[in-house]
N, C-alpha and C positions, 0 to 999 in steps of 0.2 A: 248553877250558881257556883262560882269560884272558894273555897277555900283556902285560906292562907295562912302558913305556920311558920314556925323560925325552926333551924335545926345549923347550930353553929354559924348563923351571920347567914344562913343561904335561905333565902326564900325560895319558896316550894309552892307553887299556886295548883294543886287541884281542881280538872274541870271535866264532868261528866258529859256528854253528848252520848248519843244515839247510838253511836259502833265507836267512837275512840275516850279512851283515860288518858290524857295529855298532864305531862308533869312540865313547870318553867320551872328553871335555872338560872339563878344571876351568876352564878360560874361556874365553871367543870364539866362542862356539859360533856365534853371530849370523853372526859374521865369517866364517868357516872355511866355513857354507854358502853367503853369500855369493859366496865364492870360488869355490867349488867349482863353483855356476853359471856365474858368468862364464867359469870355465873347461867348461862344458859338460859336468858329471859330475852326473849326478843324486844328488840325496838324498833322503835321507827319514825324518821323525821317526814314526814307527809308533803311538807312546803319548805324546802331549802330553798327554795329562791322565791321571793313575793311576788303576789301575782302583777302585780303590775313592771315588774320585771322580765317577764314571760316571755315570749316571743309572740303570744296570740294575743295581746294585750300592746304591743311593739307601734302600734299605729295610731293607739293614743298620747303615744310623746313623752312619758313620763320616764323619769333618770333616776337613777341613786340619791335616795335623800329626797324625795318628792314624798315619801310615807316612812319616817323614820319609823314610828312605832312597829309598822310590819316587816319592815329589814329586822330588827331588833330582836321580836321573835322568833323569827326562820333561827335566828342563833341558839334561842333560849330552850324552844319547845320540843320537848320528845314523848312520843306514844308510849304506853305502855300494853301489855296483850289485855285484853277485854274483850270477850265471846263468852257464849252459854257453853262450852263445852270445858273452860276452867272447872275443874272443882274443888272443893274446899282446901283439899293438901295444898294442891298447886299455888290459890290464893294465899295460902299458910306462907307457904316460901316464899315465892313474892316478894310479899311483906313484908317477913322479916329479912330479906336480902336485901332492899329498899332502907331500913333502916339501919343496920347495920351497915353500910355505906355512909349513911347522914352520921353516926355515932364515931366513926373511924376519921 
């Protein structure tokens, strides 16, 4: 189930699955991975290109703007690290590295 909070005009949607923490961004997304490097968190965008965009999807006919909402995301959505092998520190950091981003 999604979570959704405000943090200076940017919405932040929060979504738990099975192996990924996916954070959306209605801007900065550039920036915010950016960061995220520098501060030495991995990221990861899973789906830059929608699937029906694909090439193994190619022969269903579908164009740019046939799924606005999944182009949209490919923009928005970044992974954050999520495994059993995090532990507490690590999530400490994180966290607050995450927010102090949203605070700056």
């Amino acid at each position: 189930m999604a979570k959704k909070s405000t943090s200076k005009g940017t919405r932040v949607a929060k979504v738990n699955a099975e192996d990924l923490y996916e954070t959306q961004l209605e801007s900065a997304v550039k920036k915010y991975r950016l960061f995220l490097k520098e501060q030495g968190i991995p990221s990861q965008v899973y789906y830059p290109l929608p699937l029906h965009l694909q090439r193994a999807y190619k022969d269903l006919g579908y164009r740019t703007g046939d799924f606005p909402v999944s182009e949209e995301l490919c923009n928005r959505v970044l992974s954050l690290p999520m495994h059993t092998e995090l532990d507490e520190v690590q999530l400490a950091y994180i966290s607050e590295r995450i927010q102090h981003f949203f605070k700056s």
